[in-house]
PLY file of the C-alpha trace (Angstrom):
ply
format ascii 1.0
element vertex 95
property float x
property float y
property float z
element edge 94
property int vertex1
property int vertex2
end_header
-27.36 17.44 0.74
-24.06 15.39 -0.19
-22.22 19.05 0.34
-24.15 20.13 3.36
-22.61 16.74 4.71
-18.94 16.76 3.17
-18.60 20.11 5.26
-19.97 19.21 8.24
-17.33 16.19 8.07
-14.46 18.86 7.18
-15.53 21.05 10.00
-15.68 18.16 12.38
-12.10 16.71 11.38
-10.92 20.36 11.49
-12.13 20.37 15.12
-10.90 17.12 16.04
-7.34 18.21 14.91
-7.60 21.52 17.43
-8.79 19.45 20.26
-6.91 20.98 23.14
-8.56 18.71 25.52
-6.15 17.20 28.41
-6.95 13.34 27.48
-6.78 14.16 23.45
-3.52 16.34 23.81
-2.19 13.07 26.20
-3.07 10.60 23.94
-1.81 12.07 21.13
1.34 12.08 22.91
1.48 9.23 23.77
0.80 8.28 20.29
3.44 10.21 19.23
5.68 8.47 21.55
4.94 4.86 20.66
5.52 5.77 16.65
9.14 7.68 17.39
9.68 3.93 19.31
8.53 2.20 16.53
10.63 4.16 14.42
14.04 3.11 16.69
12.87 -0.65 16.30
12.58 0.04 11.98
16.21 2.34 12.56
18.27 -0.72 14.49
17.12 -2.91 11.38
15.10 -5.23 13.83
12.61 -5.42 11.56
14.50 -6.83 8.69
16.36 -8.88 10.98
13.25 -10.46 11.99
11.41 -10.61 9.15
9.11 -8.53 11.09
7.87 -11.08 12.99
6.53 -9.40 15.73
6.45 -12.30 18.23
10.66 -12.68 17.66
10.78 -8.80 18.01
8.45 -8.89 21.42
11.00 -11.89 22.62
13.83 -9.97 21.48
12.96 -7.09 23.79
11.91 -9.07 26.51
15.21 -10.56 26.73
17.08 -7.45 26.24
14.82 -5.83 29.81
16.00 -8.92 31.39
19.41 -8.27 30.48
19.10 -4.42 31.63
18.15 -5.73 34.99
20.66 -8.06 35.31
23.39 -5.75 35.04
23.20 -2.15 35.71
26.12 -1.24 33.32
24.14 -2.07 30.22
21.97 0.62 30.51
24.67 3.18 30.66
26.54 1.32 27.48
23.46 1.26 25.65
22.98 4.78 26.08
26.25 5.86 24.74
26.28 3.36 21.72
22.55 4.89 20.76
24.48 8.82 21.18
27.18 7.95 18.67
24.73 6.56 16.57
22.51 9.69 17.03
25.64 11.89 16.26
27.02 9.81 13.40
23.88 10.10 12.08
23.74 13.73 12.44
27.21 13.95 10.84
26.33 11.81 7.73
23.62 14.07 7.12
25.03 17.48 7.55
27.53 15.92 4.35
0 1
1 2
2 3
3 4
4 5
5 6
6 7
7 8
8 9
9 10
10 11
11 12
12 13
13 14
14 15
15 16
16 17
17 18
18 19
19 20
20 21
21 22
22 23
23 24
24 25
25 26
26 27
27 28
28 29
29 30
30 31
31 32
32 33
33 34
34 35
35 36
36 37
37 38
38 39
39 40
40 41
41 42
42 43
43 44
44 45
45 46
46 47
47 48
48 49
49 50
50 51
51 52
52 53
53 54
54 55
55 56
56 57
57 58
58 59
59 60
60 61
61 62
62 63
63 64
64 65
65 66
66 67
67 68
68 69
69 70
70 71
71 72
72 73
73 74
74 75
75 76
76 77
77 78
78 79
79 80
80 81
81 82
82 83
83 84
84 85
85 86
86 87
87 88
88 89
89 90
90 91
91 92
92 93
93 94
């Protein structure tokens, strides 16, 4: 019985995994999306910075949108600062 069980559970994980379903293949994008953020947050050392206190990180961010619509230079700064860090990146690991 325990077997009969263990493979239904296999087959059912198995099937949730091949779910081509619009709303399962959105979600898990979305997912996806929200963990590659989460990994910027861990790369820029925020979470060290912080303690990884998540209501300093939250105010931290909130105050950096502010900032973004304040001036609409940031953005564009921002942007290039995160490609050199992309590419320096890249570099250090093609050593």
């Amino acid at each position: 019985m325990a077997r009969t069980e263990r493979g239904l559970r296999r087959a059912e994980a198995g099937q949730r995994r091949t779910d081509t379903r619009e709303w399962v293949i959105q979600r898990r994008e979305r997912t996806r999306h929200l963990i590659e953020l989460g990994g910027l947050v861990q790369k820029a050392g925020l979470v060290e910075l912080t303690d990884d206190d998540r209501a300093t990180l939250y105010g931290a961010l909130l105050d950096l949108a502010i900032k973004a619509q304040d001036d609409s230079n940031t953005l564009a700064l921002w942007k290039r600062r995160g490609r050199r860090a992309f590419e320096a990146e890249e570099k250090s690991d093609m050593i």
